[in-house]
C-alpha positions in Angstrom: 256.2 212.9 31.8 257.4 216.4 32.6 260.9 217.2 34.1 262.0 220.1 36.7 265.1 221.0 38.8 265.4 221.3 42.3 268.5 224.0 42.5 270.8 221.6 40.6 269.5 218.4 40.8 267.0 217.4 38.3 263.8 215.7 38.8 262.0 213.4 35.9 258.5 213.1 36.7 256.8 210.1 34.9 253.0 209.4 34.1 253.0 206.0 35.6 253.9 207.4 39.0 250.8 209.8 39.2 248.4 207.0 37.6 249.5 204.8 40.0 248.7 207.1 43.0 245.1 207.4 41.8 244.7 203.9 40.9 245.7 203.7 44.4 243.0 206.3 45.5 239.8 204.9 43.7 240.7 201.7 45.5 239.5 203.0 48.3 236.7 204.9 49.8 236.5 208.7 50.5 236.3 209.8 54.1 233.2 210.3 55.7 233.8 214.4 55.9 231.2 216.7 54.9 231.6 219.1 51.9 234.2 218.5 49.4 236.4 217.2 51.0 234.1 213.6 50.8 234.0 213.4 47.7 235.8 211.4 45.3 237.2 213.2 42.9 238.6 215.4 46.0 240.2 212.1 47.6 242.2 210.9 44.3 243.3 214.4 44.0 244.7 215.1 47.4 246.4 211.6 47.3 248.3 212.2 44.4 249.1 215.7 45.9 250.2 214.0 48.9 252.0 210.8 47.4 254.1 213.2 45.3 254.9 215.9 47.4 256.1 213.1 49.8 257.8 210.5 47.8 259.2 213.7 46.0 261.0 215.2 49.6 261.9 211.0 50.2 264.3 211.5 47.7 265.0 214.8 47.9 266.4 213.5 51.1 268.8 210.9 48.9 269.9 213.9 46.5 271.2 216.1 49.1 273.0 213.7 51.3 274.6 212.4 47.5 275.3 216.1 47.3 277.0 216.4 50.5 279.2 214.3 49.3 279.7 215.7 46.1 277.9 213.4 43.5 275.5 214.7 40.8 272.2 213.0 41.8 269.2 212.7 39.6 265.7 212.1 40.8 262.8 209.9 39.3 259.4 209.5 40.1 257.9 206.4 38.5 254.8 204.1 39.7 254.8 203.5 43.4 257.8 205.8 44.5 260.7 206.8 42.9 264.8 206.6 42.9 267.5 209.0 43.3 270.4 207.9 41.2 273.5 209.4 43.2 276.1 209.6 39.9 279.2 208.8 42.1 282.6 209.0 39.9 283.0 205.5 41.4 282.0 202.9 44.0 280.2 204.5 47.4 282.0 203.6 50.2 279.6 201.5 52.5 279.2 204.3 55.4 278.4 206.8 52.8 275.8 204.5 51.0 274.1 204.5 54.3 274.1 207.5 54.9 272.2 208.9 51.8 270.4 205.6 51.8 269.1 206.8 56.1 268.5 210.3 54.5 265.4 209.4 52.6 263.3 208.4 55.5 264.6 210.8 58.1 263.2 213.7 55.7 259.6 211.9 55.5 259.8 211.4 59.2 260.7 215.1 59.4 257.9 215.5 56.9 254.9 213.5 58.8 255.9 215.7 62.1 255.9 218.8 60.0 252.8 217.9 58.9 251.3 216.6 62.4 252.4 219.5 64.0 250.4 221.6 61.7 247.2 219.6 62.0 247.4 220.2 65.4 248.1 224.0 65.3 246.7 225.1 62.1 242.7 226.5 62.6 239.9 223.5 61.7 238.2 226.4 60.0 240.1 225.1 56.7 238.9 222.3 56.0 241.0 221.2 52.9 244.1 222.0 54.6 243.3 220.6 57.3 242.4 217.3 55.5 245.9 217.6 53.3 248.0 217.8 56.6 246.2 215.4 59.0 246.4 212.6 55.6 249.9 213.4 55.0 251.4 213.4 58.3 249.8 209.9 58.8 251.1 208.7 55.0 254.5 210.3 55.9 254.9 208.7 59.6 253.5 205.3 58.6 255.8 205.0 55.4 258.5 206.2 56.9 258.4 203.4 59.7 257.7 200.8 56.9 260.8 202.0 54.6 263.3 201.4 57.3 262.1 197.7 57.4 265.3 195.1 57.0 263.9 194.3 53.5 264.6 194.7 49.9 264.1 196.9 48.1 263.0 199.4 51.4 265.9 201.5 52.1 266.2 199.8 55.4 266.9 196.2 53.3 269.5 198.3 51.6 271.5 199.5 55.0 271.0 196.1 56.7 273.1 194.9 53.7 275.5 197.2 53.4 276.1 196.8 57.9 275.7 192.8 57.6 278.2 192.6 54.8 280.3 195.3 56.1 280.8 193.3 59.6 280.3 189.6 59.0 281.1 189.1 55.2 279.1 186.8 53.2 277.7 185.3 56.2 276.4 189.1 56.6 275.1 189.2 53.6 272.8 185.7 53.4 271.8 186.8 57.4 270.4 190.2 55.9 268.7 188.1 53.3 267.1 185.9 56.0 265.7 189.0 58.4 264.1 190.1 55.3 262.6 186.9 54.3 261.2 186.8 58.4 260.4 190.4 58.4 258.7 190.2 55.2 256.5 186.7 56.3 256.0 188.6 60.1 253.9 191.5 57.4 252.1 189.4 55.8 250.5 187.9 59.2 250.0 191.3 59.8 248.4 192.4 56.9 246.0 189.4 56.7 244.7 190.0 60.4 244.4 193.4 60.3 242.1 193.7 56.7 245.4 195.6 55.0 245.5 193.9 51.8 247.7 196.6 50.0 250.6 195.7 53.1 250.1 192.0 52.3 250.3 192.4 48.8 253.7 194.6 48.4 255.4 192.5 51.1 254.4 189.3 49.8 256.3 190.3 46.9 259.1 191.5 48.5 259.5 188.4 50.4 259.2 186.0 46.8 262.0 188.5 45.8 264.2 187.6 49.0 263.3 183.9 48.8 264.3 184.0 44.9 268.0 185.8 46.2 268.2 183.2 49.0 267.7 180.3 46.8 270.5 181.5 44.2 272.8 182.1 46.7 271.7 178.4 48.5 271.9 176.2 45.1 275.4 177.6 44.4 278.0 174.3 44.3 280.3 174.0 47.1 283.4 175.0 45.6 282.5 178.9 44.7 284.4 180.3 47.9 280.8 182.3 50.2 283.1 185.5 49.7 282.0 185.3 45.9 278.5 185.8 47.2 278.0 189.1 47.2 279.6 189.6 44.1 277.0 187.0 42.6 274.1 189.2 43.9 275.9 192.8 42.7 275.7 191.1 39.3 272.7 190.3 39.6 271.6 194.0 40.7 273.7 195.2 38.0 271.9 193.6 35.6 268.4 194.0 36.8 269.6 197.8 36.7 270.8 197.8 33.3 267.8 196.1 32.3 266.3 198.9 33.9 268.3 201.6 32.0 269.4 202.6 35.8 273.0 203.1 34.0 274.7 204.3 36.5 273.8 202.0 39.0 275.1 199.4 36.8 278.0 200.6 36.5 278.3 201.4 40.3 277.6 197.6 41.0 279.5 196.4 37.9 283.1 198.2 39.0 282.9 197.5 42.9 282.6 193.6 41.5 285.9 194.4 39.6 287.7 196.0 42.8 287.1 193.1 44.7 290.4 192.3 44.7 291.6 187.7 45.2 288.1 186.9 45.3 287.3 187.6 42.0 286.9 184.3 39.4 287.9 185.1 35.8 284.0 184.2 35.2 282.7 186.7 37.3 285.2 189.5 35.9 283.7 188.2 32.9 280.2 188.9 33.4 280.8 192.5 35.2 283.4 193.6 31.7 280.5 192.5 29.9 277.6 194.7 31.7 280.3 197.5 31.9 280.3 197.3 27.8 276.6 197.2 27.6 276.4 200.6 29.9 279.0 201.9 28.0 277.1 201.5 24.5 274.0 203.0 25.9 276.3 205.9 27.1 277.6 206.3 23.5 281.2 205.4 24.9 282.5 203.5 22.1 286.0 202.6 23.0 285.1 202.2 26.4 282.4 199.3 25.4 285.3 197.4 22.9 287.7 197.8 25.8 285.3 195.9 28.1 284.5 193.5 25.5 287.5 192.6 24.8 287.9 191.2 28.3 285.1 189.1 28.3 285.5 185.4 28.3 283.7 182.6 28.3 280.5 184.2 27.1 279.4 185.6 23.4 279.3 189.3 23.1 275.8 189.9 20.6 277.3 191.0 17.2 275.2 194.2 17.2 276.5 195.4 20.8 279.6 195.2 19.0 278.5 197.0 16.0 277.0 199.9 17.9 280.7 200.4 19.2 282.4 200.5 16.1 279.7 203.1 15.2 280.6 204.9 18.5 283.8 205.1 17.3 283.5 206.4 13.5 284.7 202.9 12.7 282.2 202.4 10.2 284.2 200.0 8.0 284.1 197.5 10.8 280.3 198.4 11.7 278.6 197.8 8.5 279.2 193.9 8.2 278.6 193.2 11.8 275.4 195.4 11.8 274.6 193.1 8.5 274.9 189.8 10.1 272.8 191.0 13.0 270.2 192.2 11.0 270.4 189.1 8.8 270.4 186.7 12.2 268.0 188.5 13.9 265.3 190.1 11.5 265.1 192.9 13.6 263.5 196.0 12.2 265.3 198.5 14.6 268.6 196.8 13.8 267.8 196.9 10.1 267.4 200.6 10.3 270.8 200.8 12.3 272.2 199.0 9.7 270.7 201.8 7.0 271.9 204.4 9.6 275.7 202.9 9.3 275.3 202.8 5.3 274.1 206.6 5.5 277.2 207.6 7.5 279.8 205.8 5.1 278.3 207.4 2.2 276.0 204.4 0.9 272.8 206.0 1.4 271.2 204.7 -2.1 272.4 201.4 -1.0 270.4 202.1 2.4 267.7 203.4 1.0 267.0 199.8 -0.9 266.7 197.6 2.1 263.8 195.6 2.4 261.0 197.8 4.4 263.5 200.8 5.4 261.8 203.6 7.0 263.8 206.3 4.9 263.6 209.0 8.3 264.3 206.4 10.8 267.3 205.2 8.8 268.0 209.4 8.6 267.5 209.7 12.1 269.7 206.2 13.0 272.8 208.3 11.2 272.2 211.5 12.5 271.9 210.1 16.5 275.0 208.6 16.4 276.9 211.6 14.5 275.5 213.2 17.5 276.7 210.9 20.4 279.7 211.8 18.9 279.8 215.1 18.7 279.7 215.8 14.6 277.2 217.8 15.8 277.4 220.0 12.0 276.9 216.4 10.2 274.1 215.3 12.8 272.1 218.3 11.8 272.4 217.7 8.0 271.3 214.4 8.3 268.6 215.4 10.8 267.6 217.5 7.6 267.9 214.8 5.1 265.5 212.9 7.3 263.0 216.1 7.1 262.9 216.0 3.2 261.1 212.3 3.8 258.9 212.4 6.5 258.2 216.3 7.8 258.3 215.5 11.7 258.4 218.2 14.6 260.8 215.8 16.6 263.4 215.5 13.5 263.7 219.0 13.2 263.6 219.5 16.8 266.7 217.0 16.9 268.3 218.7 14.1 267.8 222.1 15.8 269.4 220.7 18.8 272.8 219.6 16.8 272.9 223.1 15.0 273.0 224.5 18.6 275.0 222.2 19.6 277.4 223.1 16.9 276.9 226.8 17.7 275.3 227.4 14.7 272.3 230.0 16.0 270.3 230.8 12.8 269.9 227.5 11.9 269.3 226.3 14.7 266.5 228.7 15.1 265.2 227.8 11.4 264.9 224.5 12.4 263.1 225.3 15.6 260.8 227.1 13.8 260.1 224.4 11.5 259.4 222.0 14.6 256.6 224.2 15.5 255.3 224.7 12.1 255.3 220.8 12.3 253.2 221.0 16.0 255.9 221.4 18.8 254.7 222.5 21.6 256.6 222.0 24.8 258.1 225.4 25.6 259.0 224.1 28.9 261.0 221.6 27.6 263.0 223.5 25.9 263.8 226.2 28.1 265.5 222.8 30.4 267.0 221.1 27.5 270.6 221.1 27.7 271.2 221.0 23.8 269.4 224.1 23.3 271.5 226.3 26.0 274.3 227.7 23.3 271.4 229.5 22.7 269.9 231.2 26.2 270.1 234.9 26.1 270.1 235.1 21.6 267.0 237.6 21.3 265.6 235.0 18.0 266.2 231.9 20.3 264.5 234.1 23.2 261.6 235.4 20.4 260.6 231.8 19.4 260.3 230.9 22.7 258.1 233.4 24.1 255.9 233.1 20.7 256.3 229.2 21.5 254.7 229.9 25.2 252.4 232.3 24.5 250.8 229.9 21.3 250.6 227.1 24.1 246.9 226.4 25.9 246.3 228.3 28.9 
């Protein structure tokens, strides 16, 4: 995984997206092209060139129109293609969720032309460029066509839904369902008689995804009013997005469910207070997390989700028997050592260190990531040290180093860093982007150790 920024908006780049792209490749046979530019190894690397370049300006496209608009948009490229998170302060109004949902595929359409104009204008005498234009205006024209197809999860599924909802209701929304579930069948025909077993394959899935949508909504009993429908499937979303860690998209779905004003059931308010507590807790928002789980009804709240809020909160007192009863019900070693991580932080840390099987640094590191979350930044560091003096680890100490900078605390913080590298960090990139370390941009020792750190790094 590496991570870059586009102006503002940061992009998260993740190994499964570029293994997937020459998975994809070797798949296939290279073009019959004299040269290099028929072999192999040329093929898989052009088409992971091309498939990131363009899947990278598809959401580009998303981030900018979520920027119009003033969100804060993340990008992530992951296996087959990617997603722009657009970090609205609330729910998007349905016109604007089009509109930055339209913008991905106008900018690959604007890409493939780009791209076909300059296979057409640019001299054949280049051969690789002329392979990596001719390739990627065909990639970028035939996706982009594809991606505005009436079904889930194509962007053109996603403004089908939003217009069908918008103008006929729940009616709308099972309609959309069923021109994706026809669309999606019509591909597979098409696939099969034209020899395109990728096409067959990805919309054969997508239509058992619509069928699975359509017979939730179908088997619901009589008396939930159809207006509760789309609610139904935002839950749904919301959880397959938390599930996903897509937090914010959780939320998005979770809080429109709340605003839906007389057609909300106590149950489904229920169910969307309870996903709201989950994101909160993976947020580190504490309070917010109890104040959503108090709300729920109906429907057990696990005892360690309300642990981890207590510990949000510096409520300790309350943590440290519910993280024992989870522990105890579950056996789980990562709730063990959030357990140990609770005694640490109220002062029990012999008592911690006696559990059955602790991991003395992950019960450290358990204390000192919470402290953090909450901004004891001073007492996150100290125990990111106390987790040093039992297992010497470059990410403790860079974690610790992080909290001392956070804390504004520059020598140490450069100690510790220093102590990450004796210990075999690496990443100089990294850290120039990570937001912990930016108290200290522009100290000449923070500035020293990472030109040393960039210079040590293989060419």
């Amino acid at each position: 995984m590496f991570r870059f920024r586009l102006g503002s908006i940061p992009v998260e780049v993740q190994a499964s997206h570029l293994l997937v792209s020459a998975a994809i490749a070797l798949t296939s046979q290279p073009p019959e092209r004299p040269g290099i530019t028929g072999t192999m190894a040329f093929h898989v690397l052009s088409w992971m060139f091309i498939v990131f370049v363009s899947v990278l300006i598809h959401e580009l496209g998303h981030a900018l129109a979520s920027r119009a608009f003033g969100y804060q948009p993340t990008i992530t490229l992951a296996w087959m293609g990617g997603h722009t998170h657009p970090n609205a302060p609330g729910p998007i109004p349905w016109h604007k969720e089009v509109a930055l949902t339209l913008a991905g595929p106008v900018f690959g359409l604007v890409l493939g032309l780009a791209c076909l104009a300059g296979s057409i204008y640019v001299s054949r005498e280049d051969p690789v460029l002329d392979y990596l234009l001719s390739v990627g205006a065909a990639a970028n024209l035939v996706w982009a066509v594809l991606n505005l197809m009436p079904v889930a999860p194509l962007d053109g599924g996603h403004i089908a839904r939003a217009l069908a909802v918008r103008l006929f209701g729940a009616k709308g929304f099972v309609a959309a369902q069923v021109l994706a579930l026809l669309t999606a069948v019509a591909m597979v025909f098409l696939g099969i008689s034209r020899g395109m077993p990728f096409l067959t394959m990805i919309f054969a899935m997508f239509g058992l995804q619509t069928l699975g949508t359509l017979f939730q909504v179908l088997k619901k009993p009589a008396a939930v009013d159809e207006a509760q429908v789309p609610l139904v499937h935002n839950l749904q979303q919301a959880q397959e997005a938390l599930a996903k860690n897509e937090l914010h998209e959780a939320r998005r779905l979770a809080v429109s469910t709340l605003e839906a004003g007389d057609t909300l059931t106590p149950d489904l308010a229920s169910r969307a207070h309870y996903l709201l507590g989950w994101v909160a807790i993976k947020e580190g928002q504490g309070r917010t997390a109890l104040d959503h789980f108090s709300q729920v009804q109906g429907q057990p709240v696990e005892t360690h989700g309300l642990a981890a809020a207590f510990s949000l909160v510096g409520d300790e007192a309350r943590a440290l028997p519910l993280w024992e009863m989870a522990w105890r019900d579950s056996g789980d070693r990562t709730v063990m050592h959030e357990y140990a991580g609770s005694l640490i932080r109220a002062g029990k840390e012999a008592q911690a260190l006696r559990l059955p099987g602790v991991d003395p640094a992950m019960a450290f590191s358990c204390a000192e990531r919470v402290l953090f979350i909450r901004g004891a930044y001073s007492e996150a560091a100290a125990m990111g040290e106390a987790a040093l003096a039992h297992v010497p680890s470059s990410k403790i100490a860079y974690d610790a180093a992080c909290a001392f900078a956070r804390a504004r605390n520059v020598p140490d913080a450069v100690r510790l860093l220093h102590r990450a590298t004796e210990l075999g960090f690496r990443d100089g990139t990294y850290a120039a982007s990570d937001e912990d370390l930016a108290p200290l941009h522009g100290h000449p020792a923070f500035e020293e150790w990472l030109m040393a750190l960039r210079q040590s790094a293989p060419s």
